[in-house]
VOGU-3710 file (C-alpha; in Angstrom, 3 decimals, decimal comma):
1> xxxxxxxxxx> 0,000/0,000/0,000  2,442/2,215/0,885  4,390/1,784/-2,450  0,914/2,220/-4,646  0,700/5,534/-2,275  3,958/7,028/-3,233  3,634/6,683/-6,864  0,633/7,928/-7,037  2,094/11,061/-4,590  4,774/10,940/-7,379
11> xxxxxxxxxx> 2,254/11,032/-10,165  0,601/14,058/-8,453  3,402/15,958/-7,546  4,579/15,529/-11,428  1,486/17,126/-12,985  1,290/20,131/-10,966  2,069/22,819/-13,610  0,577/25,720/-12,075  0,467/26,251/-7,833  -1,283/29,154/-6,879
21> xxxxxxxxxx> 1,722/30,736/-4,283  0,471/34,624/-4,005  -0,041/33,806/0,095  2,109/31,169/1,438  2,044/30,075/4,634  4,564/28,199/6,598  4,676/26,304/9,849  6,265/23,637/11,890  4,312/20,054/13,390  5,940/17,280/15,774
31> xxxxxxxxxx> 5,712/13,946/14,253  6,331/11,915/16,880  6,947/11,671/20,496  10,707/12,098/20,219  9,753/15,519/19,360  10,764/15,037/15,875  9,839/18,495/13,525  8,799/18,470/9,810  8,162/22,031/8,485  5,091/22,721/6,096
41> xxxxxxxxxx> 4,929/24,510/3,313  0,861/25,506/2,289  -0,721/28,402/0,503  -4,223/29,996/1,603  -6,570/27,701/0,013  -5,271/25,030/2,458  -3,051/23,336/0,037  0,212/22,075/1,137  3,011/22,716/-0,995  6,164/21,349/0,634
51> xxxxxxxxxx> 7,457/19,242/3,167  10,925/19,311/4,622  12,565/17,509/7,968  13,300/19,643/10,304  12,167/23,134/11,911  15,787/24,979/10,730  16,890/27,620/8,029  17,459/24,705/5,655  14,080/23,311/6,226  12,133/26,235/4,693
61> xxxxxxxxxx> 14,483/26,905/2,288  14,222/23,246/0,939  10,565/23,887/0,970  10,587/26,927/-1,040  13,556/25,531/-3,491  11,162/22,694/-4,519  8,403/25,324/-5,629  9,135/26,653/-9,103  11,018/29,999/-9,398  8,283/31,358/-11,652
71> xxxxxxxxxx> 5,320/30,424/-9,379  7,187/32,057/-6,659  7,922/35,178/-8,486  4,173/35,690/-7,893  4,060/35,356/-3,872  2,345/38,356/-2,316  3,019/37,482/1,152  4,402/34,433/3,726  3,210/34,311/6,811  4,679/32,705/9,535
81> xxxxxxxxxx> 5,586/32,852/13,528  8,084/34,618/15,017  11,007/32,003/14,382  14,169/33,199/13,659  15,106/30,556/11,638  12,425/31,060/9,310  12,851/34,678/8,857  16,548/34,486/8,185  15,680/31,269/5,543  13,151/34,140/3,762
91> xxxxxxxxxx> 15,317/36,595/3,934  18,203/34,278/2,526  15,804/33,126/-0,020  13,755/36,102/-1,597  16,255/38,683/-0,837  15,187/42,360/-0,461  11,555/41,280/-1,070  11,245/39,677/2,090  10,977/42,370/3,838  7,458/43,058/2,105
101> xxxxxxxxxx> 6,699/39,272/2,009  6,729/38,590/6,008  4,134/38,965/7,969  3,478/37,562/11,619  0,196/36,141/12,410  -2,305/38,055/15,085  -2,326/34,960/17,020  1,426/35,220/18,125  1,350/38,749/18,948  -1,903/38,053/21,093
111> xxxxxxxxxx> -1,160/35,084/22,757  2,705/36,919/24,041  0,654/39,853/25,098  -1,777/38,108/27,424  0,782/35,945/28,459  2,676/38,852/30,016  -1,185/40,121/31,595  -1,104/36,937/33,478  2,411/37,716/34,040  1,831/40,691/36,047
121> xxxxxxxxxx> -1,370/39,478/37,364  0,293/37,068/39,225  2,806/39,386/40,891  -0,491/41,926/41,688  -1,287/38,362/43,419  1,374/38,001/45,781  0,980/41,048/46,493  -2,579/40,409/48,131  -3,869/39,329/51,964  -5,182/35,546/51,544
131> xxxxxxxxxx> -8,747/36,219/51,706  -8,711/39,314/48,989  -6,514/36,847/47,053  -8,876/34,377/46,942  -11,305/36,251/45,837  -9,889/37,950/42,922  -8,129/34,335/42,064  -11,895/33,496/41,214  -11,930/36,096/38,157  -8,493/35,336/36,890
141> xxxxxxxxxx> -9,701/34,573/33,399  -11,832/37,664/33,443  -8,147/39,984/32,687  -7,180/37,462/30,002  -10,329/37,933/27,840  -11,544/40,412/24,616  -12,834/43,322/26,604  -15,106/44,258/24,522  -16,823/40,941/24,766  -17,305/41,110/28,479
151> xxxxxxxxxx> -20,974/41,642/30,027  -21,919/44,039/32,147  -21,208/41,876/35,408  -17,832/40,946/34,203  -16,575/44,415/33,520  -18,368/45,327/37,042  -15,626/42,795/38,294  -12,734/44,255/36,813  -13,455/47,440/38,112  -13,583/46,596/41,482
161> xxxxxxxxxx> -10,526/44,779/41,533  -8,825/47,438/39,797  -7,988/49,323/42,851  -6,005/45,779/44,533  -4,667/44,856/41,065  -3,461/48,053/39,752  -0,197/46,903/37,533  -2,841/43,979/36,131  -5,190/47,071/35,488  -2,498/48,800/33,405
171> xxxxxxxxxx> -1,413/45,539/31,380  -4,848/45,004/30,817  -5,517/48,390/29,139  -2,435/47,794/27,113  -3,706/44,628/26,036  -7,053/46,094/25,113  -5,333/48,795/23,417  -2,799/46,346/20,929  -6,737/44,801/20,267  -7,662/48,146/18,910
181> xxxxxxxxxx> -4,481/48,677/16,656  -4,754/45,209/15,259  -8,033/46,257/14,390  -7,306/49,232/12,101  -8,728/51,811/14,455  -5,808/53,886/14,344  -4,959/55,753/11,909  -1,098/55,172/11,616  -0,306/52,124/11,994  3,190/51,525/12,522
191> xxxxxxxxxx> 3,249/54,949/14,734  0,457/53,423/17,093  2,532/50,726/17,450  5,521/52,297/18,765  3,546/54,560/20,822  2,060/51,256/22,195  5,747/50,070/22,903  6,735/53,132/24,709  3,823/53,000/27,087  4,800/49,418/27,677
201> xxxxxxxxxx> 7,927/50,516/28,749  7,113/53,260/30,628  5,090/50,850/32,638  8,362/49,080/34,622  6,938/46,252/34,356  9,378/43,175/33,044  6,955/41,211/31,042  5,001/44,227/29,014  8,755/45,407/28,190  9,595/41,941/27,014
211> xxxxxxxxxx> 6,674/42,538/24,858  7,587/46,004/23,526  10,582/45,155/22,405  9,503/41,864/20,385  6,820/44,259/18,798  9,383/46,684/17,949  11,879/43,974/16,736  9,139/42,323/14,527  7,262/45,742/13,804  7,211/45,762/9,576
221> xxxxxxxxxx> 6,287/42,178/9,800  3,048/42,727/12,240  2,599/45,490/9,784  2,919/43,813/6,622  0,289/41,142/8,363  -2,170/44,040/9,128  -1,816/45,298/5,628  -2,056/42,290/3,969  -5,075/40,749/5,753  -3,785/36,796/5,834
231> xxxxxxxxxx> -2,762/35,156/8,689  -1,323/32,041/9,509  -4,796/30,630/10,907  -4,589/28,152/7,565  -1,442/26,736/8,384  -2,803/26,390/12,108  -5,637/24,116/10,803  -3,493/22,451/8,152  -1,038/21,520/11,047  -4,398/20,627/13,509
241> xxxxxxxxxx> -5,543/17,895/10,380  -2,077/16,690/10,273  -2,022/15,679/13,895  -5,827/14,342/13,718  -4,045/12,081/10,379  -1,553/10,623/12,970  -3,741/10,316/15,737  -6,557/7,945/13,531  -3,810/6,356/12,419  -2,189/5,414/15,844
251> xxxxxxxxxx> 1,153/6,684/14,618  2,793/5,889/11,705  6,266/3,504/11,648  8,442/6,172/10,266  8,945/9,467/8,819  8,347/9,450/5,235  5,374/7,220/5,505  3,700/10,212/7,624  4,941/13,032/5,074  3,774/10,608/2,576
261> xxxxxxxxxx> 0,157/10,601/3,714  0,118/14,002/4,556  1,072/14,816/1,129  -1,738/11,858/0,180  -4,874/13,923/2,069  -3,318/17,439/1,911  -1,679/17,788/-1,412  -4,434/17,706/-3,249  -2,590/16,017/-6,170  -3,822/14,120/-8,793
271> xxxxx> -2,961/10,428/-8,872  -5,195/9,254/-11,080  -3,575/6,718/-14,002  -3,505/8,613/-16,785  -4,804/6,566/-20,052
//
């Protein structure tokens, strides 16, 4: 079976003459419980392109070397996390355009901004007699969520913890306020963005600096995302599918079997016999 599979992955992969690459999207998947990496190539219909060993430089770059120069010369944008590896293989790769190619997903920025709220919320915690620390404990995941999406009651609670958790108060108002940047409410972006840092920093607070200074670092990326409108959410599923293949599978004996199949359900190839 597995022999019938790769030749008809190799019949597939053969009569691809035309890949539509104008939004790539790249991320990395475990394979196994060794914590082996394979990094995936896919565009934005949910196609993947490329498969390569590894999570490295190298690995993207084999990805990307496998695609045809011409359909490349096409590519729009490539979004990705926050790996250096990667950025330096795109960089190494599509030269000066990379810098107008990259773009970091919402997601990472997000998730690294309320990371550092809970940061600081647990600090405000320590901080705290044991009796009003349990009860603000009890609305920890009240800081961590879209304000805007809060009821009535739930904002009600913030409040009145905001006089006990007053650095969490200010991290959450930063948070709320990346929310509205991401969201095109201000008018410049890139200038909201470092106004957003230097507030961060003004703060004194370690983990909204640590933030600040990966926004600024990564800054014409997060633009480039905001600009561009894709994210990396179709990589996210494509990797989520690719774990699901593994898992109805109950593993799969070795490495290029599982790149195999994921080529097999993802690649939409055709391996029909041709007559």
């Amino acid at each position: 079976i597995d022999r019938i599979i790769r030749r008809g992955i190799d019949r597939g992969l053969s009569r691809r003459w035309k890949v539509d690459c104008r939004h790539l999207h790249v991320d990395e998947t475990s394979i196994s419980t060794r914590r082996e990496y394979i990094t995936v190539l896919s565009n934005h219909a949910g196609m993947v392109l490329a498969i390569a060993d590894g999570r490295s430089r190298d690995s993207l770059i084999a990805c990307l070397s496998s695609i045809p120069i011409q359909w490349l010369s096409k590519t729009r944008s490539l979004s990705m996390d926050m790996s250096s590896a990667y950025i330096r293989a795109a960089h190494d790769f599509f030269g000066v355009r990379a810098s107008k190619l990259i773009g970091f997903d919402h997601f990472h920025v997000a998730r690294a901004i309320t990371r550092s709220v809970d940061e600081v919320r647990k600090q405000d915690m320590k901080k705290l007699p044991s009796l009003e620390r349990l009860q603000v404990h009890k609305n920890r995941y009240l800081w961590l969520r879209n304000g805007s999406e809060l009821d009535t009651e739930s904002r009600a609670e913030i409040d009145s913890h905001s006089a006990l958790m007053s650095n969490t108060t200010i991290a959450w108002t930063l948070k709320e306020k990346a929310r509205e940047i991401w969201k095109g409410k201000e008018p410049q972006t890139r200038n909201s963005w470092k106004q957003w840092a230097r507030l961060a920093r003004a703060t004194g607070l370690r983990p909204l600096i640590a933030v600040a200074e990966m926004v600024l670092n990564h800054l014409t990326g997060i633009v480039v995302a905001m600009k561009s409108g894709f994210s990396n959410s179709r990589a996210e599923a494509i990797n989520k599918n690719i774990k699901n293949l593994n898992r109805n599978a109950h593993g799969h004996r070795n490495k290029e079997r599982y790149k195999a199949m994921i080529y097999f359900k993802f690649g939409r190839l055709d391996t029909s016999f041709s007559h």
